[in-house]
C-alpha positions in Angstrom: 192.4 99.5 121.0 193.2 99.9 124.8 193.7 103.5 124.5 190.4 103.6 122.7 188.9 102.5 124.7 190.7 104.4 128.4 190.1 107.7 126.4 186.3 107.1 126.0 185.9 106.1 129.7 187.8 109.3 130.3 185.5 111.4 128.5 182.5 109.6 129.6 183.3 109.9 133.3 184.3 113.0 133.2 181.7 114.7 131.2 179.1 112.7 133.5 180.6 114.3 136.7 180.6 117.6 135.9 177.6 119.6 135.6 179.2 121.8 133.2 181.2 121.9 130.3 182.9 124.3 128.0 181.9 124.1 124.8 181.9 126.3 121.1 181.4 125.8 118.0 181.9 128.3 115.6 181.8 131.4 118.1 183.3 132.0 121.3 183.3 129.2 124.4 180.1 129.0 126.3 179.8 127.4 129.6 176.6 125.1 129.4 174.8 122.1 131.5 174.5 119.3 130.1 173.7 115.2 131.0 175.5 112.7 129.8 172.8 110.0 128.3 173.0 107.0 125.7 176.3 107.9 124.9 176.9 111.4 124.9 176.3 115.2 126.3 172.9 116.8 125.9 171.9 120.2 126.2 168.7 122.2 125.8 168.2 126.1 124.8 168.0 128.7 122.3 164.5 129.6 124.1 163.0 131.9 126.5 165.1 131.4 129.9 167.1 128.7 128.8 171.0 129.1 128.0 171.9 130.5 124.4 173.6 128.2 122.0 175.3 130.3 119.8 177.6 128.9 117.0 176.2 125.1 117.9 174.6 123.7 114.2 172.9 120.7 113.7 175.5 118.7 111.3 178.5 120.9 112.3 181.1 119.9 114.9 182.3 121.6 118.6 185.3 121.7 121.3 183.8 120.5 124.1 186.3 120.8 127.4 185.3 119.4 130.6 186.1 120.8 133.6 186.7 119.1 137.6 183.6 119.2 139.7 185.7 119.7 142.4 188.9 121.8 141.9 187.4 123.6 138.4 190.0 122.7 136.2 190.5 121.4 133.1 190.1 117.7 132.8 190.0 116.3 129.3 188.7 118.1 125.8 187.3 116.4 122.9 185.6 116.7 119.8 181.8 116.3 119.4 179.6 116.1 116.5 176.3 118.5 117.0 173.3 116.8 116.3 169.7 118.7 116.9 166.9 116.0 118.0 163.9 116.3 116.8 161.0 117.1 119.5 158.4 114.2 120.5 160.7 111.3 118.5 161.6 108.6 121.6 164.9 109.4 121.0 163.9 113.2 122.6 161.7 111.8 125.2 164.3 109.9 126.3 167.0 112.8 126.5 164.2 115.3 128.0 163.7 112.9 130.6 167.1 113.1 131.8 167.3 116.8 131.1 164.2 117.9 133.1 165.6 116.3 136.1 168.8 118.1 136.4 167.0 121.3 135.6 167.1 123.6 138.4 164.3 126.1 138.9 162.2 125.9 135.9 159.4 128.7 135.6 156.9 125.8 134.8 157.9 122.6 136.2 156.1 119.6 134.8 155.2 121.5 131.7 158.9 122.3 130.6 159.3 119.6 128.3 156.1 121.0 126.2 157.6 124.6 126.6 161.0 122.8 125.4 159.5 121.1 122.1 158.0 124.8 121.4 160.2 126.5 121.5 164.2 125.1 122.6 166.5 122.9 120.8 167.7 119.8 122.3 171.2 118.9 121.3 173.1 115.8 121.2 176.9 116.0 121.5 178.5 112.7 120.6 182.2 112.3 120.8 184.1 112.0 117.4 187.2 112.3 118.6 188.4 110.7 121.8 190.2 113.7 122.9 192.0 116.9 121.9 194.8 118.5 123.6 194.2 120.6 126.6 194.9 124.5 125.8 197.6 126.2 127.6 196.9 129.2 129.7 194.0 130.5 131.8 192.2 130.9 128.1 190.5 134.1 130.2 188.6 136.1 128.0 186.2 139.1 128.7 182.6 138.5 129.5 180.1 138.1 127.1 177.3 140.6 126.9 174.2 139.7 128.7 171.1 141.9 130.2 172.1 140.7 133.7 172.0 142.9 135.8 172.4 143.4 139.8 169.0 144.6 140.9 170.0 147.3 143.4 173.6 148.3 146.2 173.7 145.8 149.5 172.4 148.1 151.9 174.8 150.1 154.1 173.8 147.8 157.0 174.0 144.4 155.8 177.8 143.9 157.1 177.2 145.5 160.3 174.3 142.5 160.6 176.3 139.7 159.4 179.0 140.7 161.7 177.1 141.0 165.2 175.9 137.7 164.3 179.0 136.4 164.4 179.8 138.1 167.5 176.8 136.4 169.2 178.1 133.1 168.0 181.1 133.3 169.7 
């Protein structure tokens, strides 16, 4: 009962600190942000400018392995049941609430949880199993493939500018 209870305050405290977590479901590991409400980790995407959320079903179940806000490293992993919410329920309201102020730089601000209801998913992430054990290794794997892109080369004078700056400083 003890450890029960130590390995759900483990999860819960760590999953809360970090803004991130590592989490897949049926495809390859995806680094998503998340909040921590009622219980367990919610996330929101699957729509325009919003993080994909590949292999995540409602009903299935995903590793979800959470990482030091400070250092980076691997804290704790557990296993989360997936559980879509449906929009405009006060169940949703209440996880969009929580979502839309960790949110950084949203295209439409105040309107995002109407944009979210149209045309995201909200997902809820509750712990099944307390937790898993931690993989071994750097688990490095090559990058997805994504239409990012860097816009244009530094120009040739950027470090010369940065540099008599410093000299200035000194």
């Amino acid at each position: 009962m003890t450890d029960t209870l130590l390995t759900g305050a483990l999860v819960e405290e760590a999953t809360k600190k970090s803004g991130l977590v590592w989490v897949r479901g049926t495809g390859p590991s995806r680094a998503l942000w998340h909040v921590w409400h009622d219980g367990a980790a919610h996330v929101v995407g699957d729509g325009p400018g919003e993080q994909p959320l590949p292999g995540l079903a409602d009903g299935g179940t995903a590793e979800v392995t959470v990482r030091s806000k400070d250092k980076g490293g691997r804290i704790v992993a557990w296993t989360a049941s997936v559980r879509e919410i449906a929009p405009r329920t006060e169940e949703w309201d209440a996880a969009v609430t929580e979502l839309k102020g960790k949110r950084l730089n949203a295209s439409d601000g105040e309107a995002v949880p109407d944009r979210w209801a149209r045309e995201c998913r909200v997902l809820r992430l509750d712990p099944v199993a307390s937790t898993t054990d931690l993989p071994d290794g750097s688990l490095a794997a090559v990058p997805l493939p994504s239409p990012a892109t860097t816009r244009r080369p530094v120009p040739a004078a950027l470090p010369k500018l940065l540099l008599k700056k410093k000299r200035r400083g000194k």
